[in-house]
C-alpha positions in Angstrom: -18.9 26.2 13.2 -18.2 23.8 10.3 -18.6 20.2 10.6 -14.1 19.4 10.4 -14.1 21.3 13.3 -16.1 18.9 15.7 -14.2 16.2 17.6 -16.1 13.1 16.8 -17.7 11.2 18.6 -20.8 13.0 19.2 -24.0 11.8 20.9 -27.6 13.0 20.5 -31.1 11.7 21.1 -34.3 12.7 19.7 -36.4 14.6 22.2 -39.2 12.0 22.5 -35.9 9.7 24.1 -37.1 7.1 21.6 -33.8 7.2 19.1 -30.2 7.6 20.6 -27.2 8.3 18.1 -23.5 8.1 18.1 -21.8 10.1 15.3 -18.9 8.4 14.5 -17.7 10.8 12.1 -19.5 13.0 9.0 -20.1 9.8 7.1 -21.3 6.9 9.8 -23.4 7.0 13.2 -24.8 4.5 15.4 -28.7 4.1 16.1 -30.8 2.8 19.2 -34.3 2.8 18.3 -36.6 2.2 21.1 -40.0 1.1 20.2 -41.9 -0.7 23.2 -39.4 -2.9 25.2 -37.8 -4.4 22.1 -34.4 -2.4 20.9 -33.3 -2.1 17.5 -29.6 -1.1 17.1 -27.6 -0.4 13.5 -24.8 1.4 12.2 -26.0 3.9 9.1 -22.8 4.5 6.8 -23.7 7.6 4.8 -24.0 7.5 1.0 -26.4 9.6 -0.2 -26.7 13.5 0.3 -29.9 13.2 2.2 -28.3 10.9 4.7 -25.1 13.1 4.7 -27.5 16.2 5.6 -29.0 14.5 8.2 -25.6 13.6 9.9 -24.9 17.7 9.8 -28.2 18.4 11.1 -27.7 16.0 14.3 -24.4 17.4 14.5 -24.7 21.3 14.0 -28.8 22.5 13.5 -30.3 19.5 16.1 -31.6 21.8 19.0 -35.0 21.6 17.0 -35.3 17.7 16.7 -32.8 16.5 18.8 -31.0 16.9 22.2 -26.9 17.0 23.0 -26.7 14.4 25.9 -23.1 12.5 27.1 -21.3 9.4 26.5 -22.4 7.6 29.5 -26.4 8.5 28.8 -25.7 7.0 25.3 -23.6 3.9 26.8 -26.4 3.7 29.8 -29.6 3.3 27.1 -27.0 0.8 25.2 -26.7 -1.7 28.0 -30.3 -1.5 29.5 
């Protein structure tokens, strides 16, 4: 599967449920961090290869760092 074929938004969360993303698109995603009680939320535009990479690896290679979950887990961990 190549990355034009994925219908973006797409939402993934580390698998120590510390870091939540939403992929915008193959150039921008969203971030919650989680560290302690305190939440840290930014939006990453991607500029630089590495960064792109890492948007195709969350997208397409993640099931070794990451897990797939839904919209409403994402929009749950955003309102908490």
């Amino acid at each position: 599967m190549k990355i034009e074929d994925i219908n973006f938004p797409v939402y993934r969360c580390y698998k120590n449920k510390k870091t939540y993303f939403k992929i915008l698109n193959p150039h921008e995603f969203e971030e919650i961090q989680l560290i302690g009680s305190f939440k840290k939320i930014r939006t990453i535009k991607a500029e630089q290869f590495p960064e792109m990479v890492f948007i195709r690896d969350l997208v397409l290679n993640f099931s070794e760092m990451a897990l797939e979950i839904s919209e409403k887990d994402y929009e749950a961990i955003l309102q908490e």
